[in-house]
N, C-alpha and C positions, 0 to 999 in steps of 0.2 A: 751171422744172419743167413737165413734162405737167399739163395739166386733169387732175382727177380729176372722176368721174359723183360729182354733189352729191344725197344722197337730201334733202337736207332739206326741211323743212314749210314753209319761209319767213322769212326770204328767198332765195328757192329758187334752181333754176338756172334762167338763162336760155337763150332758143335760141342757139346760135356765130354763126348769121349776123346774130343782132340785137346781139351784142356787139360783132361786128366791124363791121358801119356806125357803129354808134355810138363806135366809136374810131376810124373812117376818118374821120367828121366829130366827132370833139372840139375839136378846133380852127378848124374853117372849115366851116360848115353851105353847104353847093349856093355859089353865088355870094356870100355876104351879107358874106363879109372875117371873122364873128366866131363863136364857139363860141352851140349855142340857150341854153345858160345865161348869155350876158349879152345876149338879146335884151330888149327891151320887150315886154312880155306884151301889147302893146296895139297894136304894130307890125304891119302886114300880111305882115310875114316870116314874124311869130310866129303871127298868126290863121289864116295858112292851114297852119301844123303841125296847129291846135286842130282847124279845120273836116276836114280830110282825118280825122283819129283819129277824130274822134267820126264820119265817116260809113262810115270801116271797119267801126265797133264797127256800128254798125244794121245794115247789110251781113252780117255774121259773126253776129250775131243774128236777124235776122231782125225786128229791132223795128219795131214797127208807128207809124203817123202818129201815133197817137193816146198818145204817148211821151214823155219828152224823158229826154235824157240829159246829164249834167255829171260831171264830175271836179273833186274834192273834197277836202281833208288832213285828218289825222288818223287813218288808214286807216278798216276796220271797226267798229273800237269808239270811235269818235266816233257813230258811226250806233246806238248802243247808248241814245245821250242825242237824236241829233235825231229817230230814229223817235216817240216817246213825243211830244215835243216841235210835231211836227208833225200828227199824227195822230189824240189824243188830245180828241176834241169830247166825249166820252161818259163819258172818264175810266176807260172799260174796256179790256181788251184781252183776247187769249188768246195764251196762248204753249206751243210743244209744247218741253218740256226733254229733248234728245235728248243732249246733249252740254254740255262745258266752257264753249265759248261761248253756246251755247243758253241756258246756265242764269247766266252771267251777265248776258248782252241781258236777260231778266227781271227780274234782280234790280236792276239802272240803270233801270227803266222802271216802278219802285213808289217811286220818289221823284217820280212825274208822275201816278200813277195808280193804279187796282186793276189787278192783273194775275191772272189766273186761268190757273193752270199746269192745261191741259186733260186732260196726257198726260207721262208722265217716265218714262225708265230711270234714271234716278239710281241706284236701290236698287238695280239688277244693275250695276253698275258700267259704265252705257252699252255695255253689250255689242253693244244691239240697236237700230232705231229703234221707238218704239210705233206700237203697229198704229193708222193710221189712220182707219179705218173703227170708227162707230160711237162718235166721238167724238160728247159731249155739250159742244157750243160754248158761248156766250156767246149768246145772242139781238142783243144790242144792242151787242156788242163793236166795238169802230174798227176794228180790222182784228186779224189771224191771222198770230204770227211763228213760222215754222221756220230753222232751219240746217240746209242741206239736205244737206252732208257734215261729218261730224264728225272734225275732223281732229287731234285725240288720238286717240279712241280706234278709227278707222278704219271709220265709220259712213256710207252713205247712204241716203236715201230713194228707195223703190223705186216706191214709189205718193206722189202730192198730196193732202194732205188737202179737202176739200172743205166750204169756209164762205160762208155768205154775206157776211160779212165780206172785207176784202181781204186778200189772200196775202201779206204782206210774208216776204221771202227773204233772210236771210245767204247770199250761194252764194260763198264767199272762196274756195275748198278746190276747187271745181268748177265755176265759172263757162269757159267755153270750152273745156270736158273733153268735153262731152255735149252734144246739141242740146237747146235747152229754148223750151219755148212760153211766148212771152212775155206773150200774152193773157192767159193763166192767173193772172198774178199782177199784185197793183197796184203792188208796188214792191219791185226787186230790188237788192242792193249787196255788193259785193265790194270788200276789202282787194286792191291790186294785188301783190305781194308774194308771190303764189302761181303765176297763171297769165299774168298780165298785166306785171308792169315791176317798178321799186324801192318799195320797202316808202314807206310814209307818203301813198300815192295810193291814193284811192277812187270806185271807177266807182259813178253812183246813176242807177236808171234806175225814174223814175216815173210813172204815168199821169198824163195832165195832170186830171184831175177830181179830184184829192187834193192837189191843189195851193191854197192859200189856207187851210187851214185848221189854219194855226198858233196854238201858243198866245202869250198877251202877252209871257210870261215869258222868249220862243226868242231865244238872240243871234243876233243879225243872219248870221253866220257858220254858227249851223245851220238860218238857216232856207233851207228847199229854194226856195221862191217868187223869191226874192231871189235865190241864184245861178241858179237859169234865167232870170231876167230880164238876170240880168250873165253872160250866158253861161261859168259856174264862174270869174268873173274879179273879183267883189265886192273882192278883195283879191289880192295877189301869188298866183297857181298855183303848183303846183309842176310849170314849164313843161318841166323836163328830165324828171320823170315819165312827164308829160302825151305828151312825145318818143317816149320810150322803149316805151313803150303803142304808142305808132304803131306801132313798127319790128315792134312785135311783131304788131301786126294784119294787118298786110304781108303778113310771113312765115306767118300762118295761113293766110293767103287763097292762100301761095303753094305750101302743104301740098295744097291742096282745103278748104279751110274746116274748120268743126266738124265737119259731120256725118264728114269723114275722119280727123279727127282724135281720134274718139268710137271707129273702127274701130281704131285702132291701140291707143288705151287701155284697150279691151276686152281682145285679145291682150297685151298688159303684163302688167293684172294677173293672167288667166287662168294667164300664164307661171308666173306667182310664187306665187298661189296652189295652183294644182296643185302644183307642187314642193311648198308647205308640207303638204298632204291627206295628201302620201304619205311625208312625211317622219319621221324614227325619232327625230330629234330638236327640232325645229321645229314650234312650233305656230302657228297661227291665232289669234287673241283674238277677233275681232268674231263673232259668230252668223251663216252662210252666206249666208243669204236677205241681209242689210245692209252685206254687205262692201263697203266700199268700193274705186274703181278707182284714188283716189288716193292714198291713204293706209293702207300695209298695215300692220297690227301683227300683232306674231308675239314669242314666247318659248320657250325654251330650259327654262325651270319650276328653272333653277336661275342664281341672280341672279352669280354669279361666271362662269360659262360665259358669260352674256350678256353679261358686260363684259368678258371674252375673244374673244368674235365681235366687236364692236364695234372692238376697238383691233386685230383682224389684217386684218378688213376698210379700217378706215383706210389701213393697211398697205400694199395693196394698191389703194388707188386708190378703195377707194370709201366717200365720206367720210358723215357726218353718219346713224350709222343707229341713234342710241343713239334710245331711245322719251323720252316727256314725262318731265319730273323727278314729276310726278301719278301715271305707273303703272307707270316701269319697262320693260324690255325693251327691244325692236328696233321702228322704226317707218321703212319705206321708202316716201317720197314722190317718186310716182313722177310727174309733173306732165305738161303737154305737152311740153315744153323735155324733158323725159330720155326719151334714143333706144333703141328695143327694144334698141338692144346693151347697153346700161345695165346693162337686168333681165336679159339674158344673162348677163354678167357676172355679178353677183350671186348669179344662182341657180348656176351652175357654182362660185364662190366656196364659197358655202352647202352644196354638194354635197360640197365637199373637207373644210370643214370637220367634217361630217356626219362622215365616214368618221373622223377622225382622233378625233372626241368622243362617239359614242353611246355 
């Protein structure tokens, strides 16, 4: 059968031409005779897969010397237990509760520590991010966690909040969506699974001066010190990840990198949202100002209509648009990998539908 456009949050779609190398070489990677999944992690075959990704990734970032970066398993919420783990000298921390995962990263990281939730939508139903400005921080906090797209309930941060503590960033939802200064923050980490490769890889990219200051307790496995010494290779990687990250890096760089790829995702969601403003039956959920570009929710305000859009949209090719089993509705992750004709489609979908249900 035809590809269908995949809205889903993860494990998302990926780009066609990083699918199709990667089944061009399933079986015989460049010269080497064998597929990267039964290389030696440790093989110069396999080191210069690792070396080339990871210097894509600084390249398509912008990451600075003063950096290092490894890939890591477990995805995002491993990083929910080694942040705390690692970072944790004070035994304080501040965390902004913006979202689902926001507010569980907090809640793994008061089994290591005090956590001081500085700022929370919780009570409006994460509709919104809180306003950053005029937070009252921590003085003596280890560092400062946000998620900086919230990807239930279709949320981003518009502004950084501003701590002297260090920025630690879930950006799983939106890392290589937007350009982001990487200065700005001490340690940034994303579940691959969204914009980068197959689910259970995590990119971690942390200043080197936060490094060494683990607690006794940290297994070997999360501690960050120890895979940048083993260049993420302390134990078996997940080398066809690690692969597949590549192909994807490739192909950004072979877009125009992020900053073009931040143009085109502006136009996505701009597309989708406008149709939703002006819609007779389609609503919006997130508050204007925090819309995110990756993750659109929208509702129908009547829960059988919604799971009538749902199943004619599958219908028609465009799959996975039911919202979180947490809030219900319609939720279109629109990622780098889904091409403006995607949300073409969709909104013309939506359009027909419209006519036939207001």
């Amino acid at each position: 059968m035809d590809r269908v456009y995949n809205f889903s949050p993860g494990p998302s779609q990926l780009a066609l031409p990083v699918l199709e190398k990667a089944q061009k070489e399933m079986l015989c990677y460049g010269s080497t005779g064998m597929s990267v999944m039964e290389m030696s992690h440790r093989s110069k075959m396999y080191t210069d897969i690792y070396d080339q990704t990871v210097a894509d990734l600084k390249e398509l970032m912008a990451i600075p010397e003063d950096y290092e970066v490894v890939f890591l398993q477990g995805g995002a919420t491993q990083q929910f237990s080694a942040i705390p783990l690692n970072l944790m000298v004070n035994k304080k921390a501040d965390y902004i509760d913006s979202g689902n995962f926001a507010h569980l990263a907090a809640e793994e990281a008061k089994r290591y520590g005090q956590v001081n939730v500085v700022a929370s939508s919780r009570e409006d139903t994460y509709t919104y991010i809180p306003d950053v400005k005029g937070i009252a921080f921590t003085p003596d906090a280890d560092y400062l966690h946000i998620t900086q797209n919230n990807t239930i309930y279709g949320t981003r941060y518009v502004d950084l909040p501003e701590s002297s503590a260090p920025l630690v960033c879930d950006a799983s939802s939106m890392i290589l969506s937007e350009e982001m200064d990487v200065s700005k923050y001490g340690v940034i980490y994303a579940g691959a699974q969204k914009n980068i490769g197959p689910s259970g890889l995590c990119v971690l990219i942390v200043r080197k001066d936060l490094l060494g200051r683990t607690m006794d307790i940290c297994p070997k496995l999360l501690n960050w010190q120890v895979q940048v010494e083993k260049g993420s290779m302390y134990n078996t990687p997940n080398t066809w990840g690690i692969y597949v990250a590549g192909l994807t890096f490739q192909w950004l760089k072979e877009q125009g990198g992020v900053a073009a790829m931040e143009k085109i995702n502006i136009e996505k969601a701009a597309l989708l949202y406008d149709f939703l403003d002006n819609s007779k039956l389609f609503k919006a959920t997130a508050q204007p100002k925090y819309r995110s570009r990756m993750n659109v929710t929208f509702i129908t305000g009547d829960p059988d209509k919604d799971a009538a859009f749902v199943k004619a949209a599958a219908g028609a090719g465009l799959a996975n648009l039911k919202g979180h089993r947490s809030v219900g509705g319609m939720r279109a992750s629109i990622y780098n990998a889904m091409p403006l004709e995607g949300v073409q489609k969709l909104v013309a979908f939506m359009k027909e539908f419209e006519a036939q249900n207001a």
